[in-house]
N, CA, C and O of each residue as an XYZ file, in Angstrom:
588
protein
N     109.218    137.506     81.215
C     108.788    138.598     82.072
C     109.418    139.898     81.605
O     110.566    139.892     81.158
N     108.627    141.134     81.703
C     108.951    142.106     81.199
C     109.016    143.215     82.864
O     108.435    143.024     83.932
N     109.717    144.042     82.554
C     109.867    145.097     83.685
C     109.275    146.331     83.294
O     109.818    147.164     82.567
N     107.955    146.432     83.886
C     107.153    147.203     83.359
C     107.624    149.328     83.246
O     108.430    149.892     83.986
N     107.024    149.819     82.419
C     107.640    150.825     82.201
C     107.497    152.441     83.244
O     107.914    153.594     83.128
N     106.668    151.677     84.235
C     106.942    152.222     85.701
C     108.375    152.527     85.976
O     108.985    153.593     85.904
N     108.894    150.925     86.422
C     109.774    150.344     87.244
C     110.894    151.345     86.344
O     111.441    152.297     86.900
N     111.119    151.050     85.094
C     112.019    151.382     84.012
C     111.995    153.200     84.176
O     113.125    153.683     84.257
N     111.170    153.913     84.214
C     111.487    154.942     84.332
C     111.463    155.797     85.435
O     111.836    156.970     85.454
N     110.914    155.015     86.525
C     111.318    155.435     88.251
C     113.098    155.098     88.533
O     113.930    155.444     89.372
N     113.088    154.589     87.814
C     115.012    154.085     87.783
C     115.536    155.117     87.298
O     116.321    155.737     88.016
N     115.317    155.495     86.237
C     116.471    156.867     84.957
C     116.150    157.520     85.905
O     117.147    157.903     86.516
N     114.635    158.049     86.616
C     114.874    159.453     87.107
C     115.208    159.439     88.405
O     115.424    160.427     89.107
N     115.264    157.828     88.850
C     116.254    158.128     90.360
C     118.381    158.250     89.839
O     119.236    158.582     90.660
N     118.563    158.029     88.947
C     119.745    158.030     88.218
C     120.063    159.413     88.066
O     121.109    159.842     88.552
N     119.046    160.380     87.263
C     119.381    161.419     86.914
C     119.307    162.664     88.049
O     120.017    163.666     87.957
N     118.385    162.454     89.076
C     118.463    162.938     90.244
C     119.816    162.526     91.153
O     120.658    163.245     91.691
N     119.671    161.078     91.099
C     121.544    160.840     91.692
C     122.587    161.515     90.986
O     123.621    161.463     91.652
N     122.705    161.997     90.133
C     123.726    162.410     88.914
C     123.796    163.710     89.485
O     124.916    164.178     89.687
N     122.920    164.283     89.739
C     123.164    165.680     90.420
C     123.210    166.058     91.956
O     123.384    167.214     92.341
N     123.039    164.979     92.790
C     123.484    164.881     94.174
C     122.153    165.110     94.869
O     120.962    165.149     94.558
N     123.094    165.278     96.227
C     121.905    165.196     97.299
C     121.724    167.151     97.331
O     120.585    167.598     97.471
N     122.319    167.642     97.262
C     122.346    169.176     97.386
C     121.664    169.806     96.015
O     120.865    170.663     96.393
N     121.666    169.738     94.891
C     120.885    170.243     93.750
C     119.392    169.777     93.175
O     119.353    168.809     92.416
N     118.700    170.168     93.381
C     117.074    169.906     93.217
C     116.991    169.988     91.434
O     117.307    171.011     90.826
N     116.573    168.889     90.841
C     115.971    168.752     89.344
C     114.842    169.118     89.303
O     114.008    168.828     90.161
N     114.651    169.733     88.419
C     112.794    169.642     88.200
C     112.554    168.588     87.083
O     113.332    168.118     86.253
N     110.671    168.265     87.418
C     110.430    167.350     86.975
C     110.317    167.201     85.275
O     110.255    166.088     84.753
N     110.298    168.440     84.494
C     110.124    168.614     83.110
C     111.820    168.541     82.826
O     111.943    167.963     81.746
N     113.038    168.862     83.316
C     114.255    168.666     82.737
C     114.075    166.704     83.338
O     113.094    166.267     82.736
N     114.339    166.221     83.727
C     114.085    164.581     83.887
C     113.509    163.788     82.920
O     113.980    162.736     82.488
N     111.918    164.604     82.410
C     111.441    163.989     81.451
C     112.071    164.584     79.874
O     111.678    164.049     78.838
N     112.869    165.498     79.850
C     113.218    165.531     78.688
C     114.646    164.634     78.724
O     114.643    163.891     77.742
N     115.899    164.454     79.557
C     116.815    164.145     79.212
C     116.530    162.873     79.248
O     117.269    162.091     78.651
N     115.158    162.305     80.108
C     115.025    160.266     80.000
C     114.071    160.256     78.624
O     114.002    159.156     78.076
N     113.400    161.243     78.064
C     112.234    161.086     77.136
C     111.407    160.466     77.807
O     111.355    159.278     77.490
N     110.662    160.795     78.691
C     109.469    160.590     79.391
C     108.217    161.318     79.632
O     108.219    162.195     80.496
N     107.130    161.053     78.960
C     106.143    162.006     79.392
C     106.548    162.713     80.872
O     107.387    162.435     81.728
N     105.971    163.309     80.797
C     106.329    164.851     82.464
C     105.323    164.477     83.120
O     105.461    164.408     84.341
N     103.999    164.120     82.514
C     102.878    163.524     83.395
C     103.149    162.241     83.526
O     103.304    162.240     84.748
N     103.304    161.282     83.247
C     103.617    159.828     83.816
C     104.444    159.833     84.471
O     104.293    158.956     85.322
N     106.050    160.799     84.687
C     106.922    160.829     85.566
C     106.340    161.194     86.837
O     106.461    160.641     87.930
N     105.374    162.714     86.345
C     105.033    162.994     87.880
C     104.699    162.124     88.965
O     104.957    162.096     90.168
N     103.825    161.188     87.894
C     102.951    160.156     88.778
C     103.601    158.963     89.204
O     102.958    158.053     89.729
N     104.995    158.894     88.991
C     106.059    158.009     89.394
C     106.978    159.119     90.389
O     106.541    158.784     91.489
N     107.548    159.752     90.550
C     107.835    160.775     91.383
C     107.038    160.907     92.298
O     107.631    160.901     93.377
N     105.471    161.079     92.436
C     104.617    160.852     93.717
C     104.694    159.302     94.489
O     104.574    159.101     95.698
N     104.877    158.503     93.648
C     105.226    157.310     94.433
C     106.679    157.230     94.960
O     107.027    156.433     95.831
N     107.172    157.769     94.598
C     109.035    157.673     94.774
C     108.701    158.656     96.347
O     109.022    158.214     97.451
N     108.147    159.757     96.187
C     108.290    160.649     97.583
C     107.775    160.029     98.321
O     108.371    159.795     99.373
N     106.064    159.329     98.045
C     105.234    158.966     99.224
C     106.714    157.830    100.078
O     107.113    158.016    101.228
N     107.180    156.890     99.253
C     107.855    155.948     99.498
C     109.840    156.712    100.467
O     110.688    156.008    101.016
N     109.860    157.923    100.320
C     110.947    158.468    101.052
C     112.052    158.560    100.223
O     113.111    159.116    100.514
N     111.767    157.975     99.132
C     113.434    158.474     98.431
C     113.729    159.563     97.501
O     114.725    159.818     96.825
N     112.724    160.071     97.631
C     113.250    161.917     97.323
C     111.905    162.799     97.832
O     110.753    162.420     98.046
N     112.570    164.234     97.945
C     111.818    165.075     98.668
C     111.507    166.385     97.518
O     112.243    166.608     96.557
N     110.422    167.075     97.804
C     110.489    168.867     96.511
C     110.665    169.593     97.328
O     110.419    169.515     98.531
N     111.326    170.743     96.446
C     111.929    171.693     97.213
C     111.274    172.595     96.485
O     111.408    172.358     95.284
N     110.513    173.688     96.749
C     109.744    174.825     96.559
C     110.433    175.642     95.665
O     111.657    175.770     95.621
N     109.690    176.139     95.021
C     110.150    178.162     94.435
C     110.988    177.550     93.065
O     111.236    176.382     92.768
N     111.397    179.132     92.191
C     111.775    178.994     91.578
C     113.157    178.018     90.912
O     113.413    177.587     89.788
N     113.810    177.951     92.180
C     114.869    177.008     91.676
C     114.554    175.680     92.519
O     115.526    175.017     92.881
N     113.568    175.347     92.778
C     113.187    173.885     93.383
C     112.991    172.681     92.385
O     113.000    172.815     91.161
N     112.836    171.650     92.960
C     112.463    170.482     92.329
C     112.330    169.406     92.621
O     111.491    169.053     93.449
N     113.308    168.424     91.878
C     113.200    166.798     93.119
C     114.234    166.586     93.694
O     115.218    166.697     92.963
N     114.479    166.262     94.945
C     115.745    165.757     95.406
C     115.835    164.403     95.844
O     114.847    163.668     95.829
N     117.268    163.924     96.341
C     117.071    162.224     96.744
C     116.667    162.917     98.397
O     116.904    164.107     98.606
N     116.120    162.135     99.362
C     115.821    162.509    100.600
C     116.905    161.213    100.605
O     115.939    160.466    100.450
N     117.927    160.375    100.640
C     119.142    159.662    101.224
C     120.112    159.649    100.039
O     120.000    160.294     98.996
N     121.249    158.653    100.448
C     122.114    159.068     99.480
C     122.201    157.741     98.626
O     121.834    156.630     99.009
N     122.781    158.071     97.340
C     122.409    157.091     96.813
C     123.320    155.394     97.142
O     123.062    154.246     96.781
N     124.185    155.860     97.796
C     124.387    154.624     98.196
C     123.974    153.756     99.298
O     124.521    152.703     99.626
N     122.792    154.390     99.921
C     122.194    153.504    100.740
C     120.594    153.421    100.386
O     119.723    153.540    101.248
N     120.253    153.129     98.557
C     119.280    152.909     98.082
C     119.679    151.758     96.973
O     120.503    151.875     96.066
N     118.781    150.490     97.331
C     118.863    149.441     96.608
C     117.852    149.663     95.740
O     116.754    150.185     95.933
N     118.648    148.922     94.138
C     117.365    148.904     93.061
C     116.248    148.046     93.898
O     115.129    148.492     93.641
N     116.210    147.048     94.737
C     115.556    146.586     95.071
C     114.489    146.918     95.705
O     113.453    146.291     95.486
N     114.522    148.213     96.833
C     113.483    149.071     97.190
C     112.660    150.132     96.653
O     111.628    150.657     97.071
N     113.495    150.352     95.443
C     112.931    151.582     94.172
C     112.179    150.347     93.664
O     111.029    150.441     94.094
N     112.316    149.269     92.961
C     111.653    148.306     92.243
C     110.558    148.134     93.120
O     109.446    148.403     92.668
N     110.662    147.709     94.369
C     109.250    147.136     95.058
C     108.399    147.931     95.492
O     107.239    147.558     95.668
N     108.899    149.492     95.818
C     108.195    150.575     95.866
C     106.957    151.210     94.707
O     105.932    151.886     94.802
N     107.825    150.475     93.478
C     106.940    150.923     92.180
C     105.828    149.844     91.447
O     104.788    150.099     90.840
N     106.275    148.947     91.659
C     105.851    147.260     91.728
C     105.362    146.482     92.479
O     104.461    145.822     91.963
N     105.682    146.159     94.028
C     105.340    145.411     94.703
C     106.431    144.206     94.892
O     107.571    144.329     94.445
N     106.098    143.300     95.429
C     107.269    142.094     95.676
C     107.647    141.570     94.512
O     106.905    141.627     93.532
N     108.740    141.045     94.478
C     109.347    140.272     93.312
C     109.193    139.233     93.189
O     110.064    138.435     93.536
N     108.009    138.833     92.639
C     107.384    137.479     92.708
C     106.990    137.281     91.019
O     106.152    137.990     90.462
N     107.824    136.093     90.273
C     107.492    135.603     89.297
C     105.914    135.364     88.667
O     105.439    135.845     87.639
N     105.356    134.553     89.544
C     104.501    134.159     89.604
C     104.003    134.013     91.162
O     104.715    133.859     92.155
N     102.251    134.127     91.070
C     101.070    134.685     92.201
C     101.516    133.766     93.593
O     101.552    134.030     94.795
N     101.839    132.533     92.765
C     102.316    131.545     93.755
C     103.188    131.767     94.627
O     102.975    131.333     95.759
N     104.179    132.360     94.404
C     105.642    132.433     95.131
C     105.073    133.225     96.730
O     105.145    132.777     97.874
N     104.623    134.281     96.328
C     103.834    134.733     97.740
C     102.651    134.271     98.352
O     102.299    134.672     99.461
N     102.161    133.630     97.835
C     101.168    132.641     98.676
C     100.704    131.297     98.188
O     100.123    131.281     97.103
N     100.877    130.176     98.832
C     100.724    129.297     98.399
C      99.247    128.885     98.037
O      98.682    128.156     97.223
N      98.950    129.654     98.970
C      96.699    129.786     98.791
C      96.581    130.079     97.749
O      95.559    129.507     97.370
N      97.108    130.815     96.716
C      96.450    130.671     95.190
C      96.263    129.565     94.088
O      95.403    129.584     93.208
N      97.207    128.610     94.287
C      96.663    127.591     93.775
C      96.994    126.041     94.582
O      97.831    125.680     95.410
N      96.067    125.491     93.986
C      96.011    124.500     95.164
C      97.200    123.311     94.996
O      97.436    122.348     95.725
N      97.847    123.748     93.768
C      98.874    122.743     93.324
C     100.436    123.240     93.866
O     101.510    122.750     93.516
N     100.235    124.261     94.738
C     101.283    124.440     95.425
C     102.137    123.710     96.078
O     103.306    123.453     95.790
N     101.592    123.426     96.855
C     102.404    122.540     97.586
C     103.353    121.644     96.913
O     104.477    121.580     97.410
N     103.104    120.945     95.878
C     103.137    119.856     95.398
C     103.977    119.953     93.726
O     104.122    119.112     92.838
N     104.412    121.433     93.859
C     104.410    121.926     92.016
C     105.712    122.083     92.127
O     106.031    122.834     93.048
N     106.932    121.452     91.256
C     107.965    121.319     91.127
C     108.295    123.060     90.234
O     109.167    123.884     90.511
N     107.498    123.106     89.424
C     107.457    124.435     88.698
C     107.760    125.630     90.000
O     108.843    126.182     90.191
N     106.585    125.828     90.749
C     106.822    126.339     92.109
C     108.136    126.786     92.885
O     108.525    127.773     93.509
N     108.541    125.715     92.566
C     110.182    125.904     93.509
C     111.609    126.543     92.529
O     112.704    126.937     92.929
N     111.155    126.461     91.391
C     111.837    126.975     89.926
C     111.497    128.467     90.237
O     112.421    129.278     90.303
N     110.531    128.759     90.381
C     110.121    130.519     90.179
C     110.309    131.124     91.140
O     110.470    132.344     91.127
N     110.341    130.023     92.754
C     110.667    130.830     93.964
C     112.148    130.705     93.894
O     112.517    131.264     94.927
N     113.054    130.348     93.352
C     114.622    130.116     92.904
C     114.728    131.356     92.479
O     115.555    132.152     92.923
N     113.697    131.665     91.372
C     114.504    132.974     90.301
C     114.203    133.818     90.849
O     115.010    134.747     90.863
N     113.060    133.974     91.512
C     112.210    135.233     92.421
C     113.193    135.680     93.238
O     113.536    136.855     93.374
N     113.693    134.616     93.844
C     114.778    135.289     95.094
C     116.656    135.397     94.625
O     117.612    135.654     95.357
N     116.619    135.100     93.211
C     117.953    135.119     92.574
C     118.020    136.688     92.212
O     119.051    137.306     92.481
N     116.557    137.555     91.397
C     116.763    138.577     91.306
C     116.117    139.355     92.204
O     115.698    140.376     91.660
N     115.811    139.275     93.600
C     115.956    139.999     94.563
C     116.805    139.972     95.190
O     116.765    140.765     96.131
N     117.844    139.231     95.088
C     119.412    139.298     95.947
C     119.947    140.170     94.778
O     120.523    141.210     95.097
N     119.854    139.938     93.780
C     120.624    140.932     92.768
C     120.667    142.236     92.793
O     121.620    142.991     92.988
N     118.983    142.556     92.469
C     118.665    143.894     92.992
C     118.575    144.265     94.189
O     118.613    145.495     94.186
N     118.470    143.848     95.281
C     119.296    144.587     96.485
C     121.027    144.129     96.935
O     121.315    143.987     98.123
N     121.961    143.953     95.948
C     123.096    144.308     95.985
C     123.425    145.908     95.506
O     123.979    146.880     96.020
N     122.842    145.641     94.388
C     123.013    147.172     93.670
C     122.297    148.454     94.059
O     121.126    148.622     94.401
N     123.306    149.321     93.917
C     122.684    150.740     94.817
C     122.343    151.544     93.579
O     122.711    151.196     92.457
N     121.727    152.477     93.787
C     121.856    153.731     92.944
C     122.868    154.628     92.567
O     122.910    155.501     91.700
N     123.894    154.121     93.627
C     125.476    154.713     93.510
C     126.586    154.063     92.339
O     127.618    154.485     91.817
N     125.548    152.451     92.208
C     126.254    151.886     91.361
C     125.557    152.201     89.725
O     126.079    152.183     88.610
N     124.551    152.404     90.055
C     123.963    152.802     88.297
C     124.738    153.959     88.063
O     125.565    153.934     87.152
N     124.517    155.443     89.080
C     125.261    156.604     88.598
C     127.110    156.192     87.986
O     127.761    156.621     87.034
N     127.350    155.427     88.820
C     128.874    155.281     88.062
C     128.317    154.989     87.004
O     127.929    155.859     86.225
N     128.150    153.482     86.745
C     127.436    152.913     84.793
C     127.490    153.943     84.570
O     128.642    154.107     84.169
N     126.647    155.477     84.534
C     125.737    156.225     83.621
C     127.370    156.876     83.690
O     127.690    157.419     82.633
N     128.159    156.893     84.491
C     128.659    158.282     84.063
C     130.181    157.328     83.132
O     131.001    157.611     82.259
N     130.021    156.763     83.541
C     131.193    155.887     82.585
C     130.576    155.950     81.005
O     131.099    156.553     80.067
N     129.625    155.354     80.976
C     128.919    155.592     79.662
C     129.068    156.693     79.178
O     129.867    156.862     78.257
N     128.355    157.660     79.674
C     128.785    159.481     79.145
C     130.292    159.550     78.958
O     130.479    159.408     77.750
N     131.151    159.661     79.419
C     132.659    159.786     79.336
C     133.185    159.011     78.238
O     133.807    159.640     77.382
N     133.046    157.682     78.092
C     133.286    156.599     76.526
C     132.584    156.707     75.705
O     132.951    156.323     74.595
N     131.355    157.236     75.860
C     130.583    156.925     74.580
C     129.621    155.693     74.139
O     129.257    155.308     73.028
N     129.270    155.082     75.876
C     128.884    154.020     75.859
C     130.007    152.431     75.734
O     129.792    151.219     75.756
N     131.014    153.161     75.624
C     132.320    151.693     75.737
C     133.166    152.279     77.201
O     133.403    153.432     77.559
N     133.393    151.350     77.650
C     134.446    150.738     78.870
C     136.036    150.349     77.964
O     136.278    149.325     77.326
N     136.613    151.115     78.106
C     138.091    150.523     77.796
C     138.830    150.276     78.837
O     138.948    150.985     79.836
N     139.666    148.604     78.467
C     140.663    148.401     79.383
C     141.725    147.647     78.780
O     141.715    146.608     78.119
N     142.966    148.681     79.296
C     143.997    148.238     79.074
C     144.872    146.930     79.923
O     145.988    146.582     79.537
């Protein structure tokens, strides 16, 4: 399974908007240059991010995107399903009506395992916890030293 490149870049630019707080508005062309993201495919991930409440625009010349909460009370898990939908491996896991071997499919109970292994994962982690990662990274150089 791959994490499609929605999901992947509704993340950097909820990161890079967290990076600058709840008080400073980004615009959407500095986002797509520091993630390398088209500015039009962001937009159109940014309209889903607002419709969905986790950031708001702020008008006029010095406006842009903001988080509308803070980032520590935003799970990757609600940015992911906001951009995606449920975290379901496979069609099965959310309804057993798609195939008729449900009930009965040992496979089945394997994918509803992992389905709900990385939705506990991703709603542990906040957006408060990526901005640390990112800013630890910037500061080392991409290494963590410990003495």
């Amino acid at each position: 399974m791959k994490v499609s490149t929605k999901a992947r870049y509704g993340i950097r630019a909820m990161i890079e908007m967290a990076i600058n707080g709840t008080e400073k508005p980004v615009m959407a062309k500095e986002i797509a240059s520091k993630q390398r993201i088209s500015k039009k495919y962001l937009e159109q991930i940014l309209t889903i991010l607002k419709e969905n409440g986790f950031i708001r625009t702020i008008r006029g010349s010095r406006g842009g995107y903001i988080l509308s909460k803070s980032p520590e009370s935003i799970s990757l898990k609600e940015i992911f399903e906001a951009l995606e939908g449920p975290i379901e491996f496979v069609d099965c896991v959310g309804s057993m009506k798609i195939c008729p071997m449900s009930e009965n499919c040992p496979a089945r109970d394997v994918w509803v395992e992992i389905s709900k292994a990385v939705s506990f994962k991703l709603k542990e982690m906040t957006l408060a916890d990526l901005v640390k990662r990112a800013n630890q990274k910037r500061y080392t150089g991409g290494y963590i030293y410990y003495i």
